[in-house]
Every structure is written in C-alpha cells, then in structure tokens.
C-alpha positions as CSV (number, residue, x, y, z in Angstrom):
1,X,15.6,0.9,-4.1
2,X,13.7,0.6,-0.6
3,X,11.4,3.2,0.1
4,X,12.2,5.0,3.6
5,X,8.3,4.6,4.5
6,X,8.7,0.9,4.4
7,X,11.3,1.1,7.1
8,X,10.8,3.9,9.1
9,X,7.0,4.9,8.5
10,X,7.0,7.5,11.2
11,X,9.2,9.7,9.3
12,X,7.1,12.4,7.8
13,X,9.3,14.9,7.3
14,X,12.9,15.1,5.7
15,X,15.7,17.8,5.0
16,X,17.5,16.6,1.9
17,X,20.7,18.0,-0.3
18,X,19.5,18.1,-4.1
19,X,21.7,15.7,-5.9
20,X,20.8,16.9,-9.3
21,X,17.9,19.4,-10.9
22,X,16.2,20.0,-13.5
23,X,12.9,22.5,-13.9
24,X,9.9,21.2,-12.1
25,X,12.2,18.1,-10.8
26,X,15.0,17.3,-8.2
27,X,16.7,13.9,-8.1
28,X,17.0,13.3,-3.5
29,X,18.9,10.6,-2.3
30,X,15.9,9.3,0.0
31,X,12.2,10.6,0.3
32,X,9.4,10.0,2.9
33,X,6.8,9.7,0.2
34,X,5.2,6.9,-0.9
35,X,5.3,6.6,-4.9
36,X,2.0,4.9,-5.2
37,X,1.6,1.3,-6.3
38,X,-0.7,-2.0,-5.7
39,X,-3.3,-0.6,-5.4
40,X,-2.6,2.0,-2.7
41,X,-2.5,5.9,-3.7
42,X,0.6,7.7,-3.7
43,X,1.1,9.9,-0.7
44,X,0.2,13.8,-0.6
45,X,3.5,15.7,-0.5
46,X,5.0,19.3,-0.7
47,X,8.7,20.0,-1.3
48,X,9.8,23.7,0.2
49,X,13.0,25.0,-0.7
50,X,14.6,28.6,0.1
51,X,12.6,30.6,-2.5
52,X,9.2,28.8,-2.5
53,X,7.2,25.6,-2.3
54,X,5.4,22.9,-4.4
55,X,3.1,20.1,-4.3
56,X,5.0,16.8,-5.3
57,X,3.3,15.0,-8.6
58,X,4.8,12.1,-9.0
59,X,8.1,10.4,-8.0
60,X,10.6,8.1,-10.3
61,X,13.6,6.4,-9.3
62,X,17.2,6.1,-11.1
63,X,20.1,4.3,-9.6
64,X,21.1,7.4,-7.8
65,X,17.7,8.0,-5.7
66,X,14.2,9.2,-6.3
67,X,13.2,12.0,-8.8
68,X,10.8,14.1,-7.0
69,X,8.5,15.7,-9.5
70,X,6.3,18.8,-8.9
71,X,4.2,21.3,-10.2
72,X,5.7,24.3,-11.7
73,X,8.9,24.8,-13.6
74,X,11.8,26.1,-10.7
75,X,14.9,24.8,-10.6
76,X,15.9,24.1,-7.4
77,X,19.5,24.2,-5.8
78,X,20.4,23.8,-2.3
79,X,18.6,22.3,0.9
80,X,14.7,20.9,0.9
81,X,12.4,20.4,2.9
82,X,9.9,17.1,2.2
83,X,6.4,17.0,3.8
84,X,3.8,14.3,3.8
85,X,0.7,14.8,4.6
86,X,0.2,12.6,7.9
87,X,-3.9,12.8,7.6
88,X,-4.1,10.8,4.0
89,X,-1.2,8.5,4.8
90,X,-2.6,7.1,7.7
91,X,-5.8,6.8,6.0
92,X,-4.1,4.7,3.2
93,X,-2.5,2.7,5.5
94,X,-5.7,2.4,7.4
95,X,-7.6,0.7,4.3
96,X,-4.3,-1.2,3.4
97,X,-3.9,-3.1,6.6
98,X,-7.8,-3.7,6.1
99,X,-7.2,-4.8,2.7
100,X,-5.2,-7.5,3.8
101,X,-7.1,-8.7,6.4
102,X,-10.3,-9.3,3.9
103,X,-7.4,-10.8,1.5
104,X,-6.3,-13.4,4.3
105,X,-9.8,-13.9,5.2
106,X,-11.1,-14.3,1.7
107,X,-7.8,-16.9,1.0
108,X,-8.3,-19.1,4.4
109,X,-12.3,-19.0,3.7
110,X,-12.8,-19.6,-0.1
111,X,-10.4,-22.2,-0.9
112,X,-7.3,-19.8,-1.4
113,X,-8.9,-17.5,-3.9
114,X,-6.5,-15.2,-5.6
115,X,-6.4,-11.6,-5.7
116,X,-7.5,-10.3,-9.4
117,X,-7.2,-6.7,-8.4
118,X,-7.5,-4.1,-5.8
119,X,-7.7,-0.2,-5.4
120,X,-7.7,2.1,-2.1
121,X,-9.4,5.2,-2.4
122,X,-9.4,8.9,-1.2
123,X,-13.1,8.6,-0.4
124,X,-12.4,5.7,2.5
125,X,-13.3,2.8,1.1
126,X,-11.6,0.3,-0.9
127,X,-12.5,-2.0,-3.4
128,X,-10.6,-5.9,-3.8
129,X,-11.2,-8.5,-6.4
130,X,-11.1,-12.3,-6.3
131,X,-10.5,-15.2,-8.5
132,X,-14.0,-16.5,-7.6
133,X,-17.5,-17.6,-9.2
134,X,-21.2,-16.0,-8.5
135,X,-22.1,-18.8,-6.8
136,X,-20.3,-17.3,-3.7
137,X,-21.5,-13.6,-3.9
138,X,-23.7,-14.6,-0.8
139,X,-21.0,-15.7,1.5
140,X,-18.8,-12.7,0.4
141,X,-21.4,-10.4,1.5
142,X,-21.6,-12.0,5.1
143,X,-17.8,-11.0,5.5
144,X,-18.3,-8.1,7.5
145,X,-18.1,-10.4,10.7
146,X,-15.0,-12.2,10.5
147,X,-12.9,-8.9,9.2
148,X,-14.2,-7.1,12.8
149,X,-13.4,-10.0,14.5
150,X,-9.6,-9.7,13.1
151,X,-10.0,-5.7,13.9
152,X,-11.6,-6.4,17.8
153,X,-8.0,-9.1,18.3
154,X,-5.7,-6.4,17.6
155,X,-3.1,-8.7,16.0
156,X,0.1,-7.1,15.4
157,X,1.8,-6.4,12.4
158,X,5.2,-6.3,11.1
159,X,7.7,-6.1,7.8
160,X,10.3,-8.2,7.0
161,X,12.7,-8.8,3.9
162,X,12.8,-12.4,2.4
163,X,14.9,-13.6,-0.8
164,X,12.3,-13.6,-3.7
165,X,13.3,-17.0,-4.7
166,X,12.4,-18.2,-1.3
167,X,9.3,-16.6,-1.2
168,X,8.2,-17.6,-4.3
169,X,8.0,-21.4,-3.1
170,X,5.9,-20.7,-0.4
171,X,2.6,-21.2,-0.7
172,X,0.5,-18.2,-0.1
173,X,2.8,-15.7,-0.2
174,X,2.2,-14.3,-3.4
175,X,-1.6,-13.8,-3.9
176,X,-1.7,-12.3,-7.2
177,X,-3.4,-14.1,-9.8
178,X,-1.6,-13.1,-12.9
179,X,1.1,-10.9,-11.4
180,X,4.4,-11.6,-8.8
181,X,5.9,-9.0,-7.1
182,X,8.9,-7.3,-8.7
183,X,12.0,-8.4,-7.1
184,X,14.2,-5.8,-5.6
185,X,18.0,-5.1,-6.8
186,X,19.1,-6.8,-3.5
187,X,17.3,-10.5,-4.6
188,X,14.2,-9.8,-1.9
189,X,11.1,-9.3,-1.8
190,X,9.5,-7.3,1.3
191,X,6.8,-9.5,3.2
192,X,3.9,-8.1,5.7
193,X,3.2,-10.4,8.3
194,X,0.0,-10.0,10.0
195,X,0.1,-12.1,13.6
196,X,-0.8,-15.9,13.1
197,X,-3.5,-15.0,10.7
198,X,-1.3,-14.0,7.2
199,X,1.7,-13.4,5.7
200,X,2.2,-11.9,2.5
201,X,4.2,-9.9,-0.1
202,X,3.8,-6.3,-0.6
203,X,5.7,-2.9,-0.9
204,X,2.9,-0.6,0.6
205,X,2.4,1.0,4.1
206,X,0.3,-0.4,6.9
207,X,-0.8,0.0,10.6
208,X,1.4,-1.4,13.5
209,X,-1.7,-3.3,14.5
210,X,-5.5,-4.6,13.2
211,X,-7.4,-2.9,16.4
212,X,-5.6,0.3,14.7
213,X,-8.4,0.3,12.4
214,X,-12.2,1.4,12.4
215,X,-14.9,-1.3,11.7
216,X,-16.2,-2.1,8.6
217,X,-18.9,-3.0,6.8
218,X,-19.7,-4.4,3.2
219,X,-20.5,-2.0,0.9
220,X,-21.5,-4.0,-2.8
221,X,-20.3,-7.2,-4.4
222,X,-19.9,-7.0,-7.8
223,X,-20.2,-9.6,-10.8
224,X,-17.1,-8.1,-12.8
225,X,-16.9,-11.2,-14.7
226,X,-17.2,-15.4,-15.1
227,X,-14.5,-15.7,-13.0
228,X,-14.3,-12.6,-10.6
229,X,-16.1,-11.0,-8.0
230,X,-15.4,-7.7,-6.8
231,X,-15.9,-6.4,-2.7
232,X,-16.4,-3.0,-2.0
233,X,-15.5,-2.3,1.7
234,X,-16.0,1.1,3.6
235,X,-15.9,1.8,7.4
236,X,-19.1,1.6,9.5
237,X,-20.9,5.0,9.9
C-alpha cells in the first residue's frame, strides 16, 4: 500500500473517518506518517479526536489501510485529526537525501560497493555501511569533499514507480547486499532518482533537492568486520 508521504510529502496534516477501532488503535484509510523502515526513523505523530489526543506508536497495514497505534487504551469513533511533526521529518529526510548521496558516491568511487546497513538518527547524524575491506578506511575518511560538492550543485531530486522486475535487471538500482526491496501489491518498486548522479530503490522520504541540505563532515570509520566498513556522518558545526 503506498504511503501518502511518498507522494505528496508536504501533507502534514490529515482529517480521516475511522474505518474500524479497537482500544489504543484505529484502522485510517490513508495516514501522513511515515511507518519507519530502511533505515530511516518513523515519523513523530499525534492523533486528536473529539474527546482527547495521543501520540502515535507504531503503524501496521491490512488490506483495508493503516492501523494507527497509540498510547493509551480509548476507543475512538468518529473524525481524527493526524499530525506530524514537521521539525523531525524534515530532519530525516535531511540525513536521508544525504544518505544517498554518500551511497552513490561510495558506489561510483569504490568499485560499486554495496550497502551492508544503514541507520538515521534522532541525534543528526547517520551512520551507513559498505561491503568493503580496511584497506580503504583512508579514502573513506577523505569523503567529506565529494559529498559537499553534490550538496554545493544542488541536483534535484525526484520519485518515480518502476515494475520490480524491471528494476531488478538494472544494474545499480538495488544496492543492498543481502536484501531487495519488497515489491509492492501493484508489481513496482518506487525508485529515487537523484539528477545525473544516482538512481536507486527506496520507500523513504527525501529533500526536493541536494543544496536542501547542510554540509557535512566525517564523523568515524569503523572496522565492523573483514568485509565491512562502517561511516559515521554528521553535519558540520
């Protein structure tokens, strides 16, 4: 089921009809929030109604819409009122968008290394791992440089849908080393397309542009293993 935040990411707000309730959970046909996944946090949400107001913990889909689960045990009939908080989403989608641009720069630079992990955080920074040897801790350090370069071009960026099979036989466009993206009940796969520089798979939310972003600078590179080296990236102070 596509996530309204994929499509329309401006839309923070939402008045809803409950399709169905249960206590501490009401089942919406569509939701602003973003549920969390790959890496990137779920968003920080509050669902008001017409006798009081909660802070969304988790969502879940059925074939119907999205579950919206949150804290306390009210049952909830009538109109709602969905709320994301527009600070922390556009910081997620601030260290996503830079996410992918050390991901391209990492895949173009170091022989098309393959993502191994990665993780956003509420602190402002972000952490990514590679498919990669020690040998080239060094040069990953020194990547500070071509990731502001991307930032100073201001290279737009845009979403698109693909058929998953399609996808799949393109080179590049699925970076994970061990895992594909799911595909979706329509046969696609949603692809983020980042100017000339990359083009990729993912479900998550991003800038409408790279100079939407601070600079950055290299925080650690980790040994996590014989075969994977980890970046920590934060913004320059």
């Amino acid at each position: 089921m596509h996530l309204l935040c994929q499509g329309a990411p401006q839309v923070l707000e939402l008045e809803a009809d409950v399709l169905d309730t249960r206590p501490g959970a009401v089942l919406l046909a569509q939701t602003p929030v973003f549920p969390g996944g790959g890496g990137q946090l779920p968003d920080r949400a509050s669902i008001q109604w017409s006798k009081g107001e909660a802070d969304i913990r988790a969502l879940k889909s059925d074939e119907r819409g999205w579950w919206h689960e949150f804290d306390g045990e009210a049952e909830i009939f009538g109109p709602v009122h969905v709320s994301v908080n527009a600070a922390f989403r556009r910081l997620m989608c601030e260290l996503h968008t830079l996410a992918h641009v050390t991901n391209s720069v990492v895949f173009q630079n170091f022989g098309g290394a393959l993502l191994t992990g990665a993780q956003l955080s509420a602190d402002g920074t972000f952490r990514i791992d590679f498919d990669l040897t020690g040998s080239e801790a060094d040069r990953l350090r020194a990547l500070a440089d071509p990731i502001n370069d991307v930032i100073r071009q201001d290279l737009p960026i845009r979403t698109y849908q693909m058929r998953w099979d399609e996808a799949n036989s393109v080179p590049g466009l699925f970076r994970s080393k061990s895992v594909s993206p799911p595909r979706q009940a329509d046969g696609n796969v949603r692809i983020v397309e980042i100017g000339d520089l990359d083009r990729q798979a993912c479900g998550g939310t991003h800038l409408g542009s790279t100079g939407q972003t601070r600079p950055v600078r290299i925080l650690k590179v980790d040994n996590k293993g014989r075969q994977n080296r980890r970046i920590k990236v934060g913004f320059v102070d």
